[in-house]
C-alpha positions in Angstrom: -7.7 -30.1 10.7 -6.6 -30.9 14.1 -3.6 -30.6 14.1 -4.0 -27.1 12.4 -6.5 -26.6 15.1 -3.9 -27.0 17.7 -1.1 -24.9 16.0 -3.7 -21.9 16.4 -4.3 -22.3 19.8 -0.3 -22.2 20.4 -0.8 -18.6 18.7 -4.1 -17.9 20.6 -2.5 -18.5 24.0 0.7 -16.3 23.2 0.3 -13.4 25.5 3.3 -11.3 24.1 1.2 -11.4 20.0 -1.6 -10.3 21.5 0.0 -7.2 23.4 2.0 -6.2 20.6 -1.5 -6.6 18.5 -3.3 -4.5 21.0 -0.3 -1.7 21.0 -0.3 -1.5 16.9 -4.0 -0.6 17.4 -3.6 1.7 20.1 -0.9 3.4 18.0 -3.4 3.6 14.8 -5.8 5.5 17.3 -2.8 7.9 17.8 -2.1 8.2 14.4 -5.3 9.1 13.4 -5.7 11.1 16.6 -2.6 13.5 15.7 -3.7 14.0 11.7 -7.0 15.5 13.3 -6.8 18.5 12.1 -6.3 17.6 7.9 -9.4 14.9 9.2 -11.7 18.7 10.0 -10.9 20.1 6.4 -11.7 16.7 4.5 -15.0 16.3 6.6 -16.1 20.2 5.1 -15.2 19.0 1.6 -16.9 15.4 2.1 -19.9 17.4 3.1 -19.9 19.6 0.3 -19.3 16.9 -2.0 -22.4 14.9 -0.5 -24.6 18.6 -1.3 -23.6 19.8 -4.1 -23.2 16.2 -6.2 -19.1 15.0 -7.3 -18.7 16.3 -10.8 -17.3 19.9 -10.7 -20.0 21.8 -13.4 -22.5 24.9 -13.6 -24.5 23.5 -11.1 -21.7 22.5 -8.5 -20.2 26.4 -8.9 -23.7 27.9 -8.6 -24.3 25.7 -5.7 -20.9 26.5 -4.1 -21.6 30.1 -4.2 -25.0 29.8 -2.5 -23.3 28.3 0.2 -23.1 30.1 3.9 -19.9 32.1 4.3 -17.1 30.5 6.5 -16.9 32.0 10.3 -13.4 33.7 10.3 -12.1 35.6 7.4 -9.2 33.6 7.1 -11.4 30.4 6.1 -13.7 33.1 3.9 -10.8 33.7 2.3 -9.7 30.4 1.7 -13.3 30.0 0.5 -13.8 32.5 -2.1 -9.9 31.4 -3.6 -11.7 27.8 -3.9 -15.2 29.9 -5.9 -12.5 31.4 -7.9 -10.5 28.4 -8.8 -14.3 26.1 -9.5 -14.9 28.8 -11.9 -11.8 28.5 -14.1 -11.4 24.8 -13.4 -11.0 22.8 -16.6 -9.6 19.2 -17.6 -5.6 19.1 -17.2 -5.4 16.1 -19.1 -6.7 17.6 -22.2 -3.0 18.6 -22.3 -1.2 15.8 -21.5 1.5 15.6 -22.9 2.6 12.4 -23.8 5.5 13.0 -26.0 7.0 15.6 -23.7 6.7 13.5 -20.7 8.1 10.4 -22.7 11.4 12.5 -23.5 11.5 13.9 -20.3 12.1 10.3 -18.9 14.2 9.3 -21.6 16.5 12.0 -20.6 17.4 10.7 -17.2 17.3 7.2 -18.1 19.4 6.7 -21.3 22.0 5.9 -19.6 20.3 2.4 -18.8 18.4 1.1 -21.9 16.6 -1.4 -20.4 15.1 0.7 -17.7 14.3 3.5 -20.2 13.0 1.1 -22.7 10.6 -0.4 -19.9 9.4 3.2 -18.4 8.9 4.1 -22.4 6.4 1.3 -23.0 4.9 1.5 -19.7 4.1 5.3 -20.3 2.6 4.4 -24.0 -0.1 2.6 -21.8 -0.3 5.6 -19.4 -1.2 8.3 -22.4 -4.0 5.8 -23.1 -5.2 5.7 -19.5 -4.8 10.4 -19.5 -6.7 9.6 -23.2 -9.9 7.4 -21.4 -9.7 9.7 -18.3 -10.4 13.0 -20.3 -13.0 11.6 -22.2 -14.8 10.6 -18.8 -14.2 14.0 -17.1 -12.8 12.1 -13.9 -10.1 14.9 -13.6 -12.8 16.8 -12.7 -14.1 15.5 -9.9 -14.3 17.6 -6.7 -13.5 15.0 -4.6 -12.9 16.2 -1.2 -11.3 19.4 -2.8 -7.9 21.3 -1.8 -7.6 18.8 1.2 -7.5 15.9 -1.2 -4.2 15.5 -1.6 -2.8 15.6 1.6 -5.3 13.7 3.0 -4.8 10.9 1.1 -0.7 11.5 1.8 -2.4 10.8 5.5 -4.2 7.9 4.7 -2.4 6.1 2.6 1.5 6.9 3.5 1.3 6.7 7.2 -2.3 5.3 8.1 -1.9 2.6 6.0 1.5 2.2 5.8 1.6 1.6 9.3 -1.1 -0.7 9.2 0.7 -2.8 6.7 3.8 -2.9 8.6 2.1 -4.2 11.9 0.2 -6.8 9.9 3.9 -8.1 8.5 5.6 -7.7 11.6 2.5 -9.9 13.0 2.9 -12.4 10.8 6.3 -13.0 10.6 6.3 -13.0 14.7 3.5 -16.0 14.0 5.1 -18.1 11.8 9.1 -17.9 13.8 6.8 -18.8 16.9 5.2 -21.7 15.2 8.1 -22.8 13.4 10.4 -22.8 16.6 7.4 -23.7 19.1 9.2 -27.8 19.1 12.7 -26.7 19.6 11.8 -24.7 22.5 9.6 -27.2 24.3 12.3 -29.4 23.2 10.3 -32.1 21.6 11.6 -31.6 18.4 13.8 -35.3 18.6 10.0 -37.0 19.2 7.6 -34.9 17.0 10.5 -35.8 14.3 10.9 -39.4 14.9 7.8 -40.4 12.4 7.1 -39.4 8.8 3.8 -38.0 10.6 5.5 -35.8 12.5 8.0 -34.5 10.3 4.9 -33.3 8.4 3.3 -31.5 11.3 5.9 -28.5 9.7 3.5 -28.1 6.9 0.9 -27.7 8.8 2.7 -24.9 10.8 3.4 -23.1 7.5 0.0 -23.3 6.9 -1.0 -22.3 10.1 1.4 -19.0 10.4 0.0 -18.0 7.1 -4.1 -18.1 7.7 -3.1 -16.5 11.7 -1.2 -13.2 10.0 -3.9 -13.3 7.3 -6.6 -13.4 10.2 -4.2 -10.8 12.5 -4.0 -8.0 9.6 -8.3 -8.7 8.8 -8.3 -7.8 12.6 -6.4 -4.9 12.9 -7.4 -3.6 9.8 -11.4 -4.0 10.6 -10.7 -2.2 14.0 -8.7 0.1 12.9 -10.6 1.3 10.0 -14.2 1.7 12.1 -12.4 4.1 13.9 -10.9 5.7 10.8 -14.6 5.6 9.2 -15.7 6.9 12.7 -13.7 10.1 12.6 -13.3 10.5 8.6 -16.8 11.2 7.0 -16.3 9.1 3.6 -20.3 9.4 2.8 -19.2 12.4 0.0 -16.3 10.6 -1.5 -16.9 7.5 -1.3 -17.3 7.6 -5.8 -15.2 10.0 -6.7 -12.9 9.2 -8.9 -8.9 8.5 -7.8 -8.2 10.2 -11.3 -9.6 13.9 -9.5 -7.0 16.5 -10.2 -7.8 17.9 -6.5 -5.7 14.4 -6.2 -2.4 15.7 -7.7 -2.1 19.2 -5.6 -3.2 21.2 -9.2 -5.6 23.8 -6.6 -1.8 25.3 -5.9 0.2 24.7 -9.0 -2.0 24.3 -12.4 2.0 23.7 -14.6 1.1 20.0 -16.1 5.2 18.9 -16.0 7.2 16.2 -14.6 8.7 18.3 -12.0 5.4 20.2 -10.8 2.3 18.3 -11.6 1.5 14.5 -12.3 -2.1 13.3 -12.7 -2.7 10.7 -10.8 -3.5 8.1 -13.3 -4.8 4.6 -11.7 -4.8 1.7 -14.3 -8.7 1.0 -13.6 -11.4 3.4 -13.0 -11.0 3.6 -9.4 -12.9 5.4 -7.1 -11.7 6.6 -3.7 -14.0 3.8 -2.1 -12.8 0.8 -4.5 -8.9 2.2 -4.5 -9.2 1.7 -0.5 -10.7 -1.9 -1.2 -7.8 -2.5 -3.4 -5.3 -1.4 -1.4 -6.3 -3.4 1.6 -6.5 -6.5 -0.5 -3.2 -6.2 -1.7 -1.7 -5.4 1.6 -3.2 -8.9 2.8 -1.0 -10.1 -0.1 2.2 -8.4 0.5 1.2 -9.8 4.4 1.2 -13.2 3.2 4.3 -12.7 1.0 6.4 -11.5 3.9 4.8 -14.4 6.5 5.8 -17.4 3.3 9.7 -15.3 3.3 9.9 -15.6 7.0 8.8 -19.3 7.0 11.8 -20.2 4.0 14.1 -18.2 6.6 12.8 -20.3 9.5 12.9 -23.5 8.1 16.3 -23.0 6.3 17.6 -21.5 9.4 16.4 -23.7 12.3 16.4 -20.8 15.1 14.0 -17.8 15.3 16.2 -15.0 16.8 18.8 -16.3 13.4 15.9 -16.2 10.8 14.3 -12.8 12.2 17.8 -11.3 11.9 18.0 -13.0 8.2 14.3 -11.3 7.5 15.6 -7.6 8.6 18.9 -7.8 7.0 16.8 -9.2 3.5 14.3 -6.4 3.9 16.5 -3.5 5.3 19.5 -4.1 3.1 17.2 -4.8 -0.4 15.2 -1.1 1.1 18.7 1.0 1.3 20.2 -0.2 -2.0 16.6 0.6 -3.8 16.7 3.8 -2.3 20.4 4.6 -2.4 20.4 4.1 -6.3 17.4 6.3 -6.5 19.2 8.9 -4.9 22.0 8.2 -6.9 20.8 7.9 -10.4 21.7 5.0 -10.5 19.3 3.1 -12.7 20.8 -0.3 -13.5 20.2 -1.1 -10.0 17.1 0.6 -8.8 14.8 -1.0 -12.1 15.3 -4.4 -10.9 15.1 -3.7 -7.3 11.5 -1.9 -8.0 10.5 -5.4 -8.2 11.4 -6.6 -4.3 8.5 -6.7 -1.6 10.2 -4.0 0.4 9.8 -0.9 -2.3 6.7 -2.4 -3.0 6.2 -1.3 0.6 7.8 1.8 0.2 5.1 3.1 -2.4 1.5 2.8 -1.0 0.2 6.0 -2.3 1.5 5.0 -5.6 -0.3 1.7 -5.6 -2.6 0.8 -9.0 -1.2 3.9 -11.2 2.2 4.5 -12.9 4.0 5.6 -10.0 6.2 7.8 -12.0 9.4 6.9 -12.1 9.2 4.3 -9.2 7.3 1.8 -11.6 8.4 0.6 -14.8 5.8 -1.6 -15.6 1.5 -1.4 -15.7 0.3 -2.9 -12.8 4.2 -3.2 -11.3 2.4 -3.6 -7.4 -0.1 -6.6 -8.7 2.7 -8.5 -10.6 5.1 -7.7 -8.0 3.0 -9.3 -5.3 1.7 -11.8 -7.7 5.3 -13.1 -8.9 6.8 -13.0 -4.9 3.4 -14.9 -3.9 4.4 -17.3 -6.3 8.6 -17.6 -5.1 7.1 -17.3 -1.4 4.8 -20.7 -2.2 7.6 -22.4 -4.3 10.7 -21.6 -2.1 8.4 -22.7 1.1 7.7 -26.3 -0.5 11.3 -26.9 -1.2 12.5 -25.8 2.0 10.3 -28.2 3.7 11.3 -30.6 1.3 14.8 -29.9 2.7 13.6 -30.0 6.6 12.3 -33.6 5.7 15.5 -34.8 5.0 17.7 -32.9 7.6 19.0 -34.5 11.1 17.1 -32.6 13.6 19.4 -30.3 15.8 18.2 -30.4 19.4 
């Protein structure tokens, strides 16, 4: 534990992690700063939502009505479109179409039989998931109404996003500054002359892992009282991810591949519990990017070498998943879905079927899962490696 003690303070007295720390906060204060104005519009439909109850019925509509008319007539109008669109509102996924959607697929993906065998099955399980939601009514949900969508575009495709990034780049500056701490200070020869010391690596591993664990906790705790300090949550806290004010349906109602998805989560999320989620798993996909860098680093032998490894890794495996998206091309872009960098590509889509980016249920959780697992494995041999290497000075 002392050692491991020490190793942390090397981290905690590294002016240049704690700058960059402080700057990734600042810029999430931007962030959320410039999306002010979608921030207004969810606040009025989180209010609502706390007044009038979640579930769009009678009671909602007549409440809605009875509410005080908006200032300009711009938002009255926007207002008596929503009173219009409450009153005709009814379940969309009373008419999923399963089959329809299933050939629709199949159409694009013959080509690749695997692929289109995989996205078949995993869209068997999603008709199940449209069946459980229309029996529960969750499509109905008002959530934080026409605002919805694009909020949570905000929230979770560049507020989060962002915050995941900083937390990777965090920890992969940790462990490179751990695992090349010796070399620098050149005491690597001595450190490396016992069995003991050879071992102090593991502890560094360890180490770099708990610090960018601990890093994106930070961040993400500061940066999220501030979110929670601008973005009035109290209304939407339970309602249900499943809302079709979720999918963009307030501006085009056509249930199709090419217009509107539902937004089908593979547990009865709520807006509260699918933020929980996705902050949990992003503290994976943390650790599964800080366990890559410390193979690179320990393979490697030289930060500035393994950093450039961890970029070209990340970049490259990025721009031939999305190039073969582009492209059509299939054969490649299935088995690429299952790298750490799309899996970074597609917070939004996160805990649902992700349309065509996803091929399996629960693609994000295995994903993370299965790379957790090569992270842990490949780390142990490579320091099974560095045991047994001459030490370069």
């Amino acid at each position: 534990m002392n050692l491991l003690t020490y190793e942390w303070r090397k981290l905690a007295g590294m002016p240049a992690l704690w700058a960059f720390a402080a700057l990734c906060f600042l810029f999430n204060c931007v962030l959320l700063y410039a999306t002010m104005w979608t921030c207004r519009s969810f606040n009025e439909g989180s209010a609502i939502a706390s007044r009038l109850g979640q579930r769009v019925d009678a009671d909602f509509i007549a409440g809605f009505a009875r509410l005080p008319p908006a200032e300009t007539p711009e938002e009255r109008k926007e207002q008596d479109k929503l009173l219009d669109f409450l009153r005709q509102m009814d379940d969309p996924l009373e008419r999923y179409d399963s089959a329809a959607i299933r050939q629709s697929y199949a159409g694009f993906l013959g080509v690749s039989p695997l692929p289109a065998a995989l996205m078949d099955w995993k869209l068997q399980h999603v008709a199940l998931r449209a069946e459980h939601f229309a029996r529960t009514g969750a499509a109905m949900d008002f959530f934080a109404g026409p605002v919805t969508l694009e909020a949570n575009t905000v929230i979770y495709k560049y507020f989060f996003k962002a915050l995941l990034s900083e937390g990777v780049v965090l920890g992969v500056l940790s462990m490179l500054f751990l695992l090349d701490y010796e070399r620098n200070s050149r005491t690597s020869a001595a450190v490396c002359a016992s069995r003991k010391g050879r071992k102090l690596w593991r502890t560094k591993v360890l180490a770099g892992v708990t610090a960018a664990l601990a890093l994106y906790l930070l961040l993400a705790v500061l940066s999220f009282a501030v979110f929670f300090a601008l973005w009035d949550w109290s209304g939407v806290w339970y309602a249900s991810m499943a809302s079709q004010f979720n999918t963009g349906i307030f501006n085009q109602s056509d249930l199709s591949y090419d217009g509107y998805r539902p937004f089908l989560p593979w547990a009865d999320f709520t807006a509260g519990s699918y933020l929980l989620a996705a902050a949990a798993l992003g503290a994976a996909l943390t650790a599964v990017f800080t366990l890559l860098t410390a193979i690179s680093g320990l393979l490697i032998g030289n930060a500035y070498a393994s950093a450039l490894a961890m970029v070209i890794f990340v970049a490259g495996n990025w721009a031939v998943w999305y190039t073969s998206y582009m492209q059509g091309c299939w054969a490649v872009f299935a088995p690429l879905s299952f790298f750490p960098a799309s899996l970074w590509d597609q917070t939004l889509g996160w805990f649902t079927d992700g349309g065509i980016m996803y091929f399996i249920p629960w693609q994000e959780t295995f994903v993370t899962a299965l790379w957790l697992v090569l992270g842990g494995g490949g780390t142990a041999l490579a320091l099974q490696r560095f045991n047994r290497k001459d030490v370069r000075i």
